[in-house]
Each structure stands twice: as structure tokens, then as C-alpha cells.
KEKEVEX-212313 format. One record per residue: residue number from 1; x, y, z of N, C-alpha, C, O, CB in turn. Coordinates in steps of 0.001 Angstrom, whole numbers, padded with zeros to 6 digits. Glycine has a CB too. Layout:
<nodes>
+-----+---------+---------+---------+---------+---------+---------+---------+---------+---------+---------+---------+---------+---------+---------+---------+
|   i |      nu |      nv |      nw |     cau |     cav |     caw |      cu |      cv |      cw |      ou |      ov |      ow |     cbu |     cbv |     cbw |
+-----+---------+---------+---------+---------+---------+---------+---------+---------+---------+---------+---------+---------+---------+---------+---------+
| NUM |       X |       Y |       Z |       X |       Y |       Z |       X |       Y |       Z |       X |       Y |       Z |       X |       Y |       Z |
...
+-----+---------+---------+---------+---------+---------+---------+---------+---------+---------+---------+---------+---------+---------+---------+---------+
</nodes>
This chain:
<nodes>
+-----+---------+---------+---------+---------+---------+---------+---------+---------+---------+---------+---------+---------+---------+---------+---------+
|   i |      nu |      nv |      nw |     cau |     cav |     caw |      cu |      cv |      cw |      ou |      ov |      ow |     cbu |     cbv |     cbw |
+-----+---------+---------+---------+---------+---------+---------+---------+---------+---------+---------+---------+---------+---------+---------+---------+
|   1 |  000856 | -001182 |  000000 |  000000 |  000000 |  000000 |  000893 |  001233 |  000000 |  001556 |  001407 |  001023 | -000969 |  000004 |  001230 |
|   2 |  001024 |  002187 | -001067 |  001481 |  003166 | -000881 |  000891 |  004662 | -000797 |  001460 |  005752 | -000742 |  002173 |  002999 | -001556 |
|   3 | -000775 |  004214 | -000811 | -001461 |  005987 | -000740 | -002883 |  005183 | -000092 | -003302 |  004041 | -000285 | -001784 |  007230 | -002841 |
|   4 | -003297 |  006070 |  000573 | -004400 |  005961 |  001385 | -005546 |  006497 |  000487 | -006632 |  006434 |  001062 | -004211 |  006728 |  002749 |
|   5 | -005608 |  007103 | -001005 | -006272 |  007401 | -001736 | -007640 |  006872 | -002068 | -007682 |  005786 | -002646 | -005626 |  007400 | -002414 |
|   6 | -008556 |  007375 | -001836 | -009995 |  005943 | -001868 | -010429 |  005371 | -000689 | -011195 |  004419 | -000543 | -009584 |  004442 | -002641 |
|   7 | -009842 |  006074 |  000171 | -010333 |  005009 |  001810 | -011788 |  005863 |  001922 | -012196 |  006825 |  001272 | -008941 |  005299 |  003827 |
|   8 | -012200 |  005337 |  002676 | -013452 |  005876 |  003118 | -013359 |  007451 |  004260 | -012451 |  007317 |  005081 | -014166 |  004474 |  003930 |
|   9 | -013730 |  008110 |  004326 | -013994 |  009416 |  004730 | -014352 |  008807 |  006087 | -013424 |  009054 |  006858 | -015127 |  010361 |  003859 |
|  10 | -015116 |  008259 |  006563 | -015710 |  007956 |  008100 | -015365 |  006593 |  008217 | -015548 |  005780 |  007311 | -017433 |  008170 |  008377 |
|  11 | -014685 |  006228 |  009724 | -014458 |  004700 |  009729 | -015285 |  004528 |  011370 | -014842 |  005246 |  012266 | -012421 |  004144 |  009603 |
|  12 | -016383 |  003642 |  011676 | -016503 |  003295 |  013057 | -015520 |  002772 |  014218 | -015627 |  002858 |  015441 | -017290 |  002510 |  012979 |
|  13 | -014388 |  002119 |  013294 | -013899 |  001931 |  014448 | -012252 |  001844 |  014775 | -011900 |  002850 |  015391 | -014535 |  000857 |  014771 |
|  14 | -011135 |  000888 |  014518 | -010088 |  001513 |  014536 | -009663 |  001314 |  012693 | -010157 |  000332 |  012139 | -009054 |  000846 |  015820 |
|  15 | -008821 |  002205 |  011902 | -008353 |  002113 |  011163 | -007106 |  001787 |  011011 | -006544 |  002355 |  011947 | -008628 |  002733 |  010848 |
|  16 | -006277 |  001188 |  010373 | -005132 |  000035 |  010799 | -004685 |  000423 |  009159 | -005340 |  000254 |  008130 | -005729 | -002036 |  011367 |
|  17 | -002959 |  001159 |  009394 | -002428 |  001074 |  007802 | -000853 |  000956 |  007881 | -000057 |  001507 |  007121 | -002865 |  002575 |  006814 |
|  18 | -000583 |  000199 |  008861 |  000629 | -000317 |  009523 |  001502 | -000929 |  008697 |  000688 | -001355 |  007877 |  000362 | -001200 |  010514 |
|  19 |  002345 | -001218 |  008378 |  003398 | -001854 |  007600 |  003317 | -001561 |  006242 |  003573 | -002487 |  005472 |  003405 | -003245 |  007743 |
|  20 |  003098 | -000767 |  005901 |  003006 | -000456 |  004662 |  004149 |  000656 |  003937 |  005210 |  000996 |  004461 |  001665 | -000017 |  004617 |
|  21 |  003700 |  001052 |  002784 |  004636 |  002002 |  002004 |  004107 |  002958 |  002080 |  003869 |  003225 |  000902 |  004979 |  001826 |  000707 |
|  22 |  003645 |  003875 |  002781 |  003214 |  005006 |  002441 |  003756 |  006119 |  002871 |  003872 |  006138 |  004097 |  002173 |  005046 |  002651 |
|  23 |  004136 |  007066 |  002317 |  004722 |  008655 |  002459 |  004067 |  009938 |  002871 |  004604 |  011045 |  002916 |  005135 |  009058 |  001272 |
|  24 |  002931 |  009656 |  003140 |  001849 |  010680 |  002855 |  000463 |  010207 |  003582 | -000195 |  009333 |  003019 |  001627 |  010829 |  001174 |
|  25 | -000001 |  010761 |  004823 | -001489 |  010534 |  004883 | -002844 |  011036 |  004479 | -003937 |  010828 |  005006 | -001637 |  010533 |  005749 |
|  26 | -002482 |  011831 |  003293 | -003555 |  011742 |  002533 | -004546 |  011236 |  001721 | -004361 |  010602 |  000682 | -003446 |  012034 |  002275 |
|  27 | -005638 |  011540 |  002235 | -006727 |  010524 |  001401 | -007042 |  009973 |  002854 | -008242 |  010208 |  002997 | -006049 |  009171 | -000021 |
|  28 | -006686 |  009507 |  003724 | -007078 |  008850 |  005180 | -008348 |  009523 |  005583 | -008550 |  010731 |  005460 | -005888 |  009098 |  006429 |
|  29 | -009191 |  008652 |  006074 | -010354 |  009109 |  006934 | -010649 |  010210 |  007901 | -009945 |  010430 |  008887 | -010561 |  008267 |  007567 |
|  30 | -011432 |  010711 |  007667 | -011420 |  012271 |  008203 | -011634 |  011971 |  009215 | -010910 |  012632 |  009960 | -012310 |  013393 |  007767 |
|  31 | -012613 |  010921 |  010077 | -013297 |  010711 |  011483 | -013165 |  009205 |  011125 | -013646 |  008608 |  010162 | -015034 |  011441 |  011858 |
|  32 | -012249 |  008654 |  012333 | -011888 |  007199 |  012905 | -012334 |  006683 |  014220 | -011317 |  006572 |  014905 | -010500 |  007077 |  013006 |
|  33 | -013237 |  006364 |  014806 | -013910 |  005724 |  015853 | -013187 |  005630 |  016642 | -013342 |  006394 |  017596 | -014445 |  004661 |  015716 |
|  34 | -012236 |  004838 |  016672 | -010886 |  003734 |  017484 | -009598 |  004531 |  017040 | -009474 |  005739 |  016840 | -010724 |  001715 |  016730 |
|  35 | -008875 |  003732 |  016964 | -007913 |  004224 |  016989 | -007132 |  003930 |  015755 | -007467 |  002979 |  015049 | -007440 |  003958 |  018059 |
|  36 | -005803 |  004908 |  015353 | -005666 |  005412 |  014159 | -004335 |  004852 |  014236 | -003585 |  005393 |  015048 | -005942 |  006933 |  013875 |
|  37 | -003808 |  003716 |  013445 | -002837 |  003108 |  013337 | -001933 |  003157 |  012215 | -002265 |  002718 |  011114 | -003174 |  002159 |  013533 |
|  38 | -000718 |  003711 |  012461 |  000297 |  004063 |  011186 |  001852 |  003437 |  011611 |  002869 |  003839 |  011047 |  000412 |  006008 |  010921 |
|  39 |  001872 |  002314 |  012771 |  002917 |  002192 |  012696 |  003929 |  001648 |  011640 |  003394 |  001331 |  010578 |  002913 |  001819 |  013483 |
|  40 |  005226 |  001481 |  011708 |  005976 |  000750 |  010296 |  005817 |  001287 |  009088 |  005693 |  000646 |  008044 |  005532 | -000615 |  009979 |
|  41 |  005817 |  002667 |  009220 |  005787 |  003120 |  008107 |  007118 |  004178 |  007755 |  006900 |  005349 |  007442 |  004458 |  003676 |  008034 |
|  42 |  008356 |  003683 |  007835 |  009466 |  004437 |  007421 |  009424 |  005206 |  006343 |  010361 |  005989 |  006187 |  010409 |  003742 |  007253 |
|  43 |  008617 |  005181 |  005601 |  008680 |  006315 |  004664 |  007781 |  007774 |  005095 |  007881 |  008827 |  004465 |  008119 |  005694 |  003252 |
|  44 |  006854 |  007559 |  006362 |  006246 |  008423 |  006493 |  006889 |  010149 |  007258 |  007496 |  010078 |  008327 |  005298 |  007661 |  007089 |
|  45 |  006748 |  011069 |  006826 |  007352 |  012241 |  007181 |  006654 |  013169 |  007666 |  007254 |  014189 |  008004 |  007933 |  012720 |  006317 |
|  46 |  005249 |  013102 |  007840 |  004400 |  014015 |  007902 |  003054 |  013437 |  007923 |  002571 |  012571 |  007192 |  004614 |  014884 |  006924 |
|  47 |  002369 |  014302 |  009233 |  000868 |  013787 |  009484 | -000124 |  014838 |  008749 | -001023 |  015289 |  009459 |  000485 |  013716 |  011241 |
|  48 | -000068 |  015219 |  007580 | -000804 |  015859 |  007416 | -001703 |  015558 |  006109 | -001166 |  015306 |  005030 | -000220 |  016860 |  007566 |
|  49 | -002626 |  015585 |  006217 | -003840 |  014466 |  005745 | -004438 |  013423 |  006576 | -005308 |  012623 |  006229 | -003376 |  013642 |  004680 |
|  50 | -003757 |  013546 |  007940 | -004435 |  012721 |  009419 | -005633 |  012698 |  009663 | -006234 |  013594 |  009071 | -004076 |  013201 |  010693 |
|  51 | -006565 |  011744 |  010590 | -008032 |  012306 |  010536 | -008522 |  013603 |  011768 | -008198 |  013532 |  012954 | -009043 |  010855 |  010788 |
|  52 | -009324 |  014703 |  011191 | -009479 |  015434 |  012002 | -009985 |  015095 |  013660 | -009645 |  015709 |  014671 | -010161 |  016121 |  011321 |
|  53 | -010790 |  014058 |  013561 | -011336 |  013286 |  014811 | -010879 |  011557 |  014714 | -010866 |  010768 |  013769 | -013197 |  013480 |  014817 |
|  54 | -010497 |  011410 |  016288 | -009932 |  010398 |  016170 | -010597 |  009736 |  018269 | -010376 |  010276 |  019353 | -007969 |  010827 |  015578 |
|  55 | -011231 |  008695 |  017995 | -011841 |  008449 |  018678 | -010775 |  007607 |  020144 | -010747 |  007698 |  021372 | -012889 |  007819 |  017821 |
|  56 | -010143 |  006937 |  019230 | -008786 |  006485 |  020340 | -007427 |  007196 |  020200 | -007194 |  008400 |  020316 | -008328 |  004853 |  020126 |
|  57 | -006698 |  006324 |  019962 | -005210 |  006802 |  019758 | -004604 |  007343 |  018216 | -005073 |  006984 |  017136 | -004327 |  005517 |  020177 |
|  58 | -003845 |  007966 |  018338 | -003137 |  008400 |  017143 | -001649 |  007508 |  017677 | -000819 |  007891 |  018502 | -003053 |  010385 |  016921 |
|  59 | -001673 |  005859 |  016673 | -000289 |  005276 |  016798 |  000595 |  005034 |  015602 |  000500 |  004505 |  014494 | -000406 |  004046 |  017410 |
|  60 |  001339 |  005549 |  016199 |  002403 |  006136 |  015310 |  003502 |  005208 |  016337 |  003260 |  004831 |  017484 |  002542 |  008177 |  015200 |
|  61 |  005137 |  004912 |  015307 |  006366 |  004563 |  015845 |  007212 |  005899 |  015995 |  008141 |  006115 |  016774 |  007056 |  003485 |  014939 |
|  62 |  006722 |  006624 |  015172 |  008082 |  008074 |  015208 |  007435 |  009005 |  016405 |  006242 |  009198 |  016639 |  008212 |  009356 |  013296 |
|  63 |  008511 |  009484 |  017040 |  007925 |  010264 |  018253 |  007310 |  011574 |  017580 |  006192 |  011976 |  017902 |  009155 |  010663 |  019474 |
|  64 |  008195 |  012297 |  016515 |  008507 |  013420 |  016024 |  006869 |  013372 |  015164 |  006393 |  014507 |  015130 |  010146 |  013459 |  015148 |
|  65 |  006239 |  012636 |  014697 |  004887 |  012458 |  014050 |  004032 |  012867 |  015175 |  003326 |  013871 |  015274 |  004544 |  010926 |  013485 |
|  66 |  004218 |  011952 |  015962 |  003528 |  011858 |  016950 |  002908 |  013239 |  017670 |  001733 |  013468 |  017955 |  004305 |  011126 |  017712 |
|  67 |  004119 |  014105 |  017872 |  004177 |  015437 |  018474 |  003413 |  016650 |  017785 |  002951 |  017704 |  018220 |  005583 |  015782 |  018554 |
|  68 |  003485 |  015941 |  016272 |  002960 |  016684 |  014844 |  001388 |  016572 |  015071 |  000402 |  017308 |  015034 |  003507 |  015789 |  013195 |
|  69 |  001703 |  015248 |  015325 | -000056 |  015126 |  014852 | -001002 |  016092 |  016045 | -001962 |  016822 |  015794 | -000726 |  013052 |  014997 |
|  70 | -000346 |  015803 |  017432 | -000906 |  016649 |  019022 | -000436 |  018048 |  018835 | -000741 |  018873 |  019697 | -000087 |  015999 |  020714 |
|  71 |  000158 |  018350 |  017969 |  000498 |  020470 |  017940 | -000822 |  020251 |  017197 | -001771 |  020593 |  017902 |  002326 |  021623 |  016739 |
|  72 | -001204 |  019757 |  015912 | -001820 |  019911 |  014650 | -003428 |  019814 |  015505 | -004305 |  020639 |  015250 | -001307 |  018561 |  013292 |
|  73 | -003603 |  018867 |  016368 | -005408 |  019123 |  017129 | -005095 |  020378 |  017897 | -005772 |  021383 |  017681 | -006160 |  017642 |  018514 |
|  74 | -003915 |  020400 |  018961 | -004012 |  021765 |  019568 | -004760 |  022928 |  019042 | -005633 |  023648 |  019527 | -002833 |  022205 |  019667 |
|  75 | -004062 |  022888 |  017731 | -003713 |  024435 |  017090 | -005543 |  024384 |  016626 | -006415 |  025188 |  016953 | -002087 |  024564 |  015338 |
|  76 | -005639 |  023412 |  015959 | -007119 |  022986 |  015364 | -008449 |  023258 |  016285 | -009541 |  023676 |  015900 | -007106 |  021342 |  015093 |
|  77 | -008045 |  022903 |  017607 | -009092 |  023306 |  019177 | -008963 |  024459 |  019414 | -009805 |  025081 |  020063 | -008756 |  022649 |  020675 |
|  78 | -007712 |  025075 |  018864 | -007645 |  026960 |  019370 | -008388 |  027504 |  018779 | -008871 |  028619 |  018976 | -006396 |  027933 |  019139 |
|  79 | -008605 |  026629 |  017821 | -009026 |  027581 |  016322 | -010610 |  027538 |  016988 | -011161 |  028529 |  017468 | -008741 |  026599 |  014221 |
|  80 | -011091 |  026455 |  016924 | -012691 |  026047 |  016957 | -012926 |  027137 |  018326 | -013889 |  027895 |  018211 | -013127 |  023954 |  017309 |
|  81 | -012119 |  027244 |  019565 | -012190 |  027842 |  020834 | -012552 |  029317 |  020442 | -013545 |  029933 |  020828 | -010807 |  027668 |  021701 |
|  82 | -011521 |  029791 |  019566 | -011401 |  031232 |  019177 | -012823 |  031392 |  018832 | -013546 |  032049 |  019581 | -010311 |  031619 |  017938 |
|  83 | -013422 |  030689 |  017446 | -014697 |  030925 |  016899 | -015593 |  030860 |  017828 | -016457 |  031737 |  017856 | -015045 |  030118 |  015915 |
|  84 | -015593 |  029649 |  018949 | -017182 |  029845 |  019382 | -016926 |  031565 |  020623 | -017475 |  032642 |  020853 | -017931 |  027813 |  020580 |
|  85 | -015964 |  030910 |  020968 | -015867 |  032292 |  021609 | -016752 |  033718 |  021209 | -017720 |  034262 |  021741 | -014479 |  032615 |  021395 |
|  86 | -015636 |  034148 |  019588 | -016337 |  035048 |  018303 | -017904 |  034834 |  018239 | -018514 |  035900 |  018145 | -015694 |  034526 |  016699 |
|  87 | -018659 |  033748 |  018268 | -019860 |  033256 |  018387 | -020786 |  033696 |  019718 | -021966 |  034043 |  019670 | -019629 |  031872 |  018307 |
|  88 | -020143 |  033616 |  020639 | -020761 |  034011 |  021552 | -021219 |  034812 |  022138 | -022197 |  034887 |  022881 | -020573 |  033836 |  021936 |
|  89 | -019900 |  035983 |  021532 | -020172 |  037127 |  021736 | -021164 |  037859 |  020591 | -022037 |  038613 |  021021 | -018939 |  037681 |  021926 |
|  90 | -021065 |  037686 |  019388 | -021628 |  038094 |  019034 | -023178 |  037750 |  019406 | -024079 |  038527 |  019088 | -021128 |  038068 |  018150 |
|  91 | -023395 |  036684 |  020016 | -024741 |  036564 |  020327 | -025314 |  037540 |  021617 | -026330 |  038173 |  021906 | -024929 |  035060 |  020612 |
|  92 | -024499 |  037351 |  021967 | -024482 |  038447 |  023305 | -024580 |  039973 |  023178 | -024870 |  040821 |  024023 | -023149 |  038320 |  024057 |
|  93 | -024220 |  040092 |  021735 | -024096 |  041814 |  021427 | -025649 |  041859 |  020630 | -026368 |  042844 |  020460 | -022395 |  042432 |  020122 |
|  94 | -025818 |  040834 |  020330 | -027122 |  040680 |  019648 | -028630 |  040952 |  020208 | -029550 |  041645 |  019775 | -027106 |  039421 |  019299 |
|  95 | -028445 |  039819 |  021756 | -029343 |  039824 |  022831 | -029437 |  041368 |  023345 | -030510 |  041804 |  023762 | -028835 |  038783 |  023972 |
|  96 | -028284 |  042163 |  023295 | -028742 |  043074 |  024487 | -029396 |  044504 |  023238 | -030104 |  045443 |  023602 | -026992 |  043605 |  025873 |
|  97 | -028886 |  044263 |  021757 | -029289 |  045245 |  021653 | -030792 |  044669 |  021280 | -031753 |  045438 |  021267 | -028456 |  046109 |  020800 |
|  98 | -030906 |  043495 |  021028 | -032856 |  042951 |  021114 | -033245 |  044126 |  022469 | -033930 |  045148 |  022486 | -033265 |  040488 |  021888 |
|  99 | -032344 |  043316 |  023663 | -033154 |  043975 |  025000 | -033443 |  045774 |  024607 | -034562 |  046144 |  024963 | -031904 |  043787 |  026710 |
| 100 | -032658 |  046757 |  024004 | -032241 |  047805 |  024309 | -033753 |  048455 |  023306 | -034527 |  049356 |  023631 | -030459 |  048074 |  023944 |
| 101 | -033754 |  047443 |  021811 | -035036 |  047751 |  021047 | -036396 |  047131 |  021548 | -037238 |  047377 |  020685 | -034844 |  047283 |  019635 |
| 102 | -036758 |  046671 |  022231 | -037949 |  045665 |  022972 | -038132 |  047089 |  024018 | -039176 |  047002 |  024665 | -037298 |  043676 |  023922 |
| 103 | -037606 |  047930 |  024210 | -038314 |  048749 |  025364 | -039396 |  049400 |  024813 | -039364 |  049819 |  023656 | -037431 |  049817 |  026071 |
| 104 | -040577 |  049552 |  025710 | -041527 |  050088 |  025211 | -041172 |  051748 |  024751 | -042131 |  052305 |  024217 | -042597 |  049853 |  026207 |
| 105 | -040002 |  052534 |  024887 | -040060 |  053699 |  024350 | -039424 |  053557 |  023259 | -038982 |  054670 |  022976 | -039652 |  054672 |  025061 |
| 106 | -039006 |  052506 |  022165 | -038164 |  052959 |  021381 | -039214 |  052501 |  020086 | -038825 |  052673 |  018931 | -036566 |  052347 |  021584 |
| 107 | -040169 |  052082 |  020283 | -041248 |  051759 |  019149 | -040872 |  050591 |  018619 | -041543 |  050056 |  017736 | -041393 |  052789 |  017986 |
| 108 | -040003 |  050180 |  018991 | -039826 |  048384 |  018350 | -040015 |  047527 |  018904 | -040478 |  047867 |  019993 | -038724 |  047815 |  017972 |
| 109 | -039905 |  046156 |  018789 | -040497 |  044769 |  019514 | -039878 |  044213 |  018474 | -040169 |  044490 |  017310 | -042244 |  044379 |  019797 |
| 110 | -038625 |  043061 |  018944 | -038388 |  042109 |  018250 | -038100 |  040816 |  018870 | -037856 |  039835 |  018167 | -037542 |  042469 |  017538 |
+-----+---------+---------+---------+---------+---------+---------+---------+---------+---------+---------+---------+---------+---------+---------+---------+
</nodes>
């Protein structure tokens, strides 16, 4: 096996692509149930094409992947954190100016 090209997008449970030839995790399942298995893969250099959700482990033999793949959700959870955050507030700037137009002197009701 040298490309993960054609795998399925969603796997229930662990996905297993261990001993193989591959250079590249692209094409790999976006969301893996279980756990996400890449050991024995000396040609591999880079987790990127990894699945965004990963229900067990991310196993890997290289430490240096390994570290890649846990910066790469970090950075990915800051991101989602930042937005709902952005989200929240804006709902909040939303609510009060509802409250500020809902008074009976300003002629609106929404």
C-alpha cells in the first residue's frame, strides 16, 4: 500500500495502515472511531492528511509524528475555541441590543 487514496472518509472503528509504504497521509479518513494506526511506516514524514477526529489513539512509531499530529489538534481546538468564543459574543451583542429595542419607548419589539 502506498497511498491511502480511496479510503473511506468515516471509519466506526479503529483504522489500521501499519506496515506499509506510504509517504503521505492523505486521502485517510477524516473521522476514525478507534484508533488510528500508522505504525511501520518508514517512509512516512508528515501527518498531514491525518483524521481530524480520532476516537482512540493516534499510533504512530516516530515520536517526532507523533508530536505533529498533538500540535496539529491543539492548534485545530484553538481555532474552533477562538470561533465559538467570536460566536458568543456576538450573540451576546445581539441579545442586548434585542433587550435595548424591545423597550416600550423605542417603538420596536423584536
Amino acid at each position: 500500500l502506498t497511498s491511502l487514496q480511496g479510503a473511506p472518509q468515516s471509519v466506526g472503528g479503529d483504522f489500521n495502515c501499519r506496515g506499509t509504504q506510504l509517504t503521505s497521509l492523505q486521502g485517510a479518513p477524516q473521522s476514525v472511531g478507534g484508533h488510528f494506526v500508522c505504525r511501520v511506516n518508514q517512509l512516512l514524514t508528515s501527518v498531514q492528511g491525518a483524521p481530524q477526529k480520532i476516537g482512540g489513539n493516534f499510533i504512530c512509531d516516530d515520536e517526532l509524528l507523533k508530536q505533529e499530529y498533538q500540535k496539529m489538534i491543539l492548534e485545530r481546538e484553538s481555532q474552533d475555541k477562538k470561533c465559538s468564543i467570536k460566536f458568543k459574543n456576538a450573540i451576546a451583542k445581539l441579545l442586548a441590543k434585542k433587550q435595548q429595542l424591545s423597550k416600550p419607548d423605542s417603538g420596536y419589539d423584536i
